[in-house]
N, C-alpha and C positions, 0 to 999 in steps of 0.2 A: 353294385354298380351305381353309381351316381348318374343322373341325370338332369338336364336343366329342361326346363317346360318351359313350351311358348305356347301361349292364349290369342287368339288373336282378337282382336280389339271390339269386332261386333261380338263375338262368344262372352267376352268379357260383362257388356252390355244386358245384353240380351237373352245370352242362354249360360248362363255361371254354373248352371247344376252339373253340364256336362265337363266342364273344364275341373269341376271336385270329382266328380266320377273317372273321371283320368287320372288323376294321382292315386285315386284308389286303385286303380287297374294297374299302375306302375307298381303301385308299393305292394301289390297282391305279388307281380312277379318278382317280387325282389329287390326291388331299384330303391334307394336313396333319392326322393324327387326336391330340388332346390327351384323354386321361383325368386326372379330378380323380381321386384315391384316395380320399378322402373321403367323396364320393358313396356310396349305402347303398339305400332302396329310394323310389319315387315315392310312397307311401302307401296305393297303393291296396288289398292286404291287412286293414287295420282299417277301410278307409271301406265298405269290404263287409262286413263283418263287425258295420256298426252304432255304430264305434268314431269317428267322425267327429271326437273333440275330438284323443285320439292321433293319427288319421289328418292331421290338419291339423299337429300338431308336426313329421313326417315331413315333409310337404311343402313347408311352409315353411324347413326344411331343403337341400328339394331345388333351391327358389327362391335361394336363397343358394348353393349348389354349381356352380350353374350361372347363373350371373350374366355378361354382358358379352352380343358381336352377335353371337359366331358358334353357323352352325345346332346342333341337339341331334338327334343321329341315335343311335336304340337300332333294335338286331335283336330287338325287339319290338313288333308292333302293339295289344299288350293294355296295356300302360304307357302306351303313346304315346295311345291313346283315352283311357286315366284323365285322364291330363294334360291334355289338351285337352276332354277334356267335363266334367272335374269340378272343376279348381280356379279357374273365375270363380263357383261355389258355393259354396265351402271361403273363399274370400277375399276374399265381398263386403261391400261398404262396409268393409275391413281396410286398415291401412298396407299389405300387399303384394298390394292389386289392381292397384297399374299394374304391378310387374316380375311379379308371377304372371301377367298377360294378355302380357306379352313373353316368358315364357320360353313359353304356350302356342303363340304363334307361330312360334316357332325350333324347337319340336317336329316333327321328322319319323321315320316310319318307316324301313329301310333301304329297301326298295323302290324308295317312293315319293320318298322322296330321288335314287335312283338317277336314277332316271326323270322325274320331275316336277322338280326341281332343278337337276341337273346336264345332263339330259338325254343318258343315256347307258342302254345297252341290252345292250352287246354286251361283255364283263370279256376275253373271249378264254380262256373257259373250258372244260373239255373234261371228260365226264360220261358216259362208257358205258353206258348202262342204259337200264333202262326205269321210268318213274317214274308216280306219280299226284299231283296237290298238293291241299292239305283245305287251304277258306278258312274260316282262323277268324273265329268270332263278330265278336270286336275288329276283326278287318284289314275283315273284309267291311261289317260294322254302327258300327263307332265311327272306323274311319277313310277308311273307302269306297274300300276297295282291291277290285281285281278285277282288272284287266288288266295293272298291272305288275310280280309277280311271275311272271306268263304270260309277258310279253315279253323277260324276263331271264331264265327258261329255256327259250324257245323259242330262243336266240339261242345257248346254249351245245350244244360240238360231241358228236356221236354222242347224246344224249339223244334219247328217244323218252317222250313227253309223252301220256298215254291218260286223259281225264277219267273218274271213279267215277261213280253215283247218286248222285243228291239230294247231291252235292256240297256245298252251301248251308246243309246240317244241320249242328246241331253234333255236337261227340265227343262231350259228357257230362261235359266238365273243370268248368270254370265256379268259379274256384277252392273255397271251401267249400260248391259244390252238389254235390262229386264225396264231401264227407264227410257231409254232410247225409244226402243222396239215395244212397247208394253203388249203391244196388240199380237204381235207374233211371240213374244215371250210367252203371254198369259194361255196362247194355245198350244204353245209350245208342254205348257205345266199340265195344262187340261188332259193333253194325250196320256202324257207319262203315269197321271192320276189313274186313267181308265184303265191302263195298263195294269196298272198294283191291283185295282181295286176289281177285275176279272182275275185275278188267283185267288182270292176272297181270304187275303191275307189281313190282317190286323192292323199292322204297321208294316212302313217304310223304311229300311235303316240304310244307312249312308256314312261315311267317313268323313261326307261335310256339311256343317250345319246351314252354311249357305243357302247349298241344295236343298235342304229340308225348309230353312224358313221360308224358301221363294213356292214350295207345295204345300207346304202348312196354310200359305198364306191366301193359294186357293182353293183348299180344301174346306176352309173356314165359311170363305165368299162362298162356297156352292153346297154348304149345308152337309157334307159329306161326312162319314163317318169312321173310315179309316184315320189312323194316328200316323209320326212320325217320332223316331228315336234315333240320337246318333250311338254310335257303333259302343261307344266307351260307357253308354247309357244300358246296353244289353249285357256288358261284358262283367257290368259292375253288382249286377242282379245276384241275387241268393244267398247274399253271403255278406 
């Protein structure tokens, strides 16, 4: 199966390890993984921001990037809800309502691709630790994830999987509600930290890096000891 990867543009930046750690976890299950270089961000950055006329240049962009049948798998659920809940808004009654409602289609998570597509569960991954995982906003609200990032590390070997509180909350990222709001965001992060860090779990994993830089990022500030990995980062272990 072929498939085309999207990165999105801070991962790109910032954290590249786990975006190589996902074509591995692709090409583990089988997939043929093709990257457009070209490719740049989903838009969804200015269409929060208010910026909806730029935000739509961006994405119609991304419509053209990713043109032809095969699926579109990003290690992100927060791109992937953009794309799917926002551009039959961004591109109605427009010349690219039919391929922007196809490439909505072809849009999946890593996960839920895993699992819901290819129907695979088990990488043959191996993961020492003791871990807790934070469902982001996006994964859990825009693209109705829950149980298959569960089933893809319950399935990887020596992990030990210990759910937090209020799990279901957010961090506090929410990309410019963490600059807006810093003071409510930053305790918003606070909580969710104390949260992980009473199962006295290792790491944090999550489906979006987002989420993790915006707890990394107080984890850092408060001297704290627990780590963060995204999902494609555990899945890609022992092998």
């Amino acid at each position: 199966m072929k498939v085309q990867l999207f990165i999105p543009c801070f991962m790109d930046q910032l954290y590249p390890q786990v975006a190589f750690n996902t074509i591995k976890v692709l090409e583990k299950a089988g997939c043929e993984v093709l990257y457009n270089p070209n490719q740049t961000c989903c838009g969804q950055p200015a269409f929060n921001a208010g910026f909806w006329g730029e935000s739509k240049d961006v994405c119609t962009k991304f419509v053209q990037d990713f043109e032809g049948a095969d699926y579109i798998v990003s290690p992100s659920a927060s791109c992937t809800g953009f794309v799917r809940n926002n551009y039959g808004k961004l591109f109605e009654n427009n010349a690219f309502q039919s391929p922007a409602k196809k490439v909505k289609q072809r849009m999946f998570e890593l996960s839920e691709f895993l699992v819901q597509i290819i129907g695979i569960t088990d990488l043959g991954a191996s993961f020492p630790a003791k871990i807790t995982y934070h469902d982001s906003c996006a994964g859990l609200r825009e693209c109705k994830i829950k149980e298959e990032p569960r089933k893809l590390l319950n399935a990887v070997e020596g992990i030990e999987i210990v759910e937090m509180a209020d799990v279901e909350t957010c961090c506090g990222f929410g990309g410019s509600f963490a600059v807006k709001y810093d003071t409510i965001s930053t305790s918003m992060a606070d909580q969710k930290i104390d949260h992980a860090i009473a199962t006295n779990a290792e790491y944090i994993v999550s489906t979006d890096t987002s989420c993790l830089m915006h707890l990394e990022g107080r984890i850092n500030h408060n001297g704290q000891s627990i780590k963060v990995l995204h999902l494609a980062d555990v899945l890609s272990s022992g092998y």
